[in-house]
C-alpha positions in Angstrom: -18.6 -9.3 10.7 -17.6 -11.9 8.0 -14.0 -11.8 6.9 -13.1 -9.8 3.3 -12.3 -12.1 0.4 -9.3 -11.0 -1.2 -10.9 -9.9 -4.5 -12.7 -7.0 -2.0 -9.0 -6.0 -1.0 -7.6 -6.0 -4.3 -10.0 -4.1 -5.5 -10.1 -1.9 -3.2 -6.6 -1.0 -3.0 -6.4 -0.1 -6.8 -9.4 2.5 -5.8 -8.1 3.8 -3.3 -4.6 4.3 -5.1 -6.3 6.0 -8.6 -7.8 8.3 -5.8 -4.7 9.4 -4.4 -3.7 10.0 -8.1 -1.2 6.9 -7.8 -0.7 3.8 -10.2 -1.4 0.4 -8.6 1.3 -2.2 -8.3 0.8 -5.5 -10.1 0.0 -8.4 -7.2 0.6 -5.6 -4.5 4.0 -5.5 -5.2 4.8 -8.9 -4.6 7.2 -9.2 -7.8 10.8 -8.3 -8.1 10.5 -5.1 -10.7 7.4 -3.2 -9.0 7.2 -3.1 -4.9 4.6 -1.3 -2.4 0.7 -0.7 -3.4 1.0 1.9 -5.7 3.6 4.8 -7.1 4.0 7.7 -9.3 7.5 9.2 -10.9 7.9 10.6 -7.1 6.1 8.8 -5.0 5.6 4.6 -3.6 2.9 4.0 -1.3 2.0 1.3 1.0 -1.7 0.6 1.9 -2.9 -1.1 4.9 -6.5 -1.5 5.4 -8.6 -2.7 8.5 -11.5 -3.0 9.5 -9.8 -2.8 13.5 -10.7 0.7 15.3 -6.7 0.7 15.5 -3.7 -0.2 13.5 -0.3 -1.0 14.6 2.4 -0.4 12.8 5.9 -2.0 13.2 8.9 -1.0 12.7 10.1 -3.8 10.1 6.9 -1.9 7.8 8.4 1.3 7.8 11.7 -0.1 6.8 10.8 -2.0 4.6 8.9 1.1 2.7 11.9 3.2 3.4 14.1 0.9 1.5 12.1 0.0 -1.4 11.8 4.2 -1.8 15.4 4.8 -1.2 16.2 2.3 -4.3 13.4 3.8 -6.7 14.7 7.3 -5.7 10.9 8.1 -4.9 9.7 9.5 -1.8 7.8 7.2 0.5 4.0 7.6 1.6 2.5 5.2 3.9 -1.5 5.2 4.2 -3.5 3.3 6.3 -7.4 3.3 5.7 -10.2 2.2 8.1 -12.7 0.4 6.6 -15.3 1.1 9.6 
C-alpha cells in the first residue's frame, strides 16, 4: 500500500477529533500555547493512526500526554485509530 501524504493525516485527525466532539490543535500541537491533537475545557487528546494491525505505545507517549494534561488541568485521553 502506498504511504499517506500528510494532508490525508491532517485531515483526518481534525475529523476524527470533531467526532469525538473535541477541538483540533493547530499543527498537531506542535506550538508552545496549544499541545496534543485536540482538547475541550476538560479534556486533551492524542491521536495516533496506523495503518499496522498493532500499535505500540511507549512509555515516553504516555508521559508526555500526562504532563501536557497535568499543566492544562484537563484530563488526558489517548486514542489510537486503525486505519485498516
Amino acid at each position: 500500500m502506498a504511504k499517506r501524504s500528510t494532508k490525508f493525516y491532517r485531515r483526518n485527525e481534525a475529523e476524527v477529533m470533531k467526532s469525538l466532539e473535541l477541538i483540533p490543535t493547530k499543527n498537531s500541537g506542535a506550538g508552545w500555547v496549544e499541545k496534543s491533537d485536540g482538547q475541550s475545557e476538560h479534556i486533551i487528546c492524542e491521536l495516533k493512526s496506523t495503518d499496522a494491525a498493532s500499535y505500540r505505545i511507549t512509555l515516553n507517549d504516555l508521559h508526555t500526554l500526562e504532563y501536557n494534561a497535568a499543566v492544562a488541568h484537563k484530563l488526558p485521553v489517548f486514542a489510537i485509530q486503525f486505519l485498516q
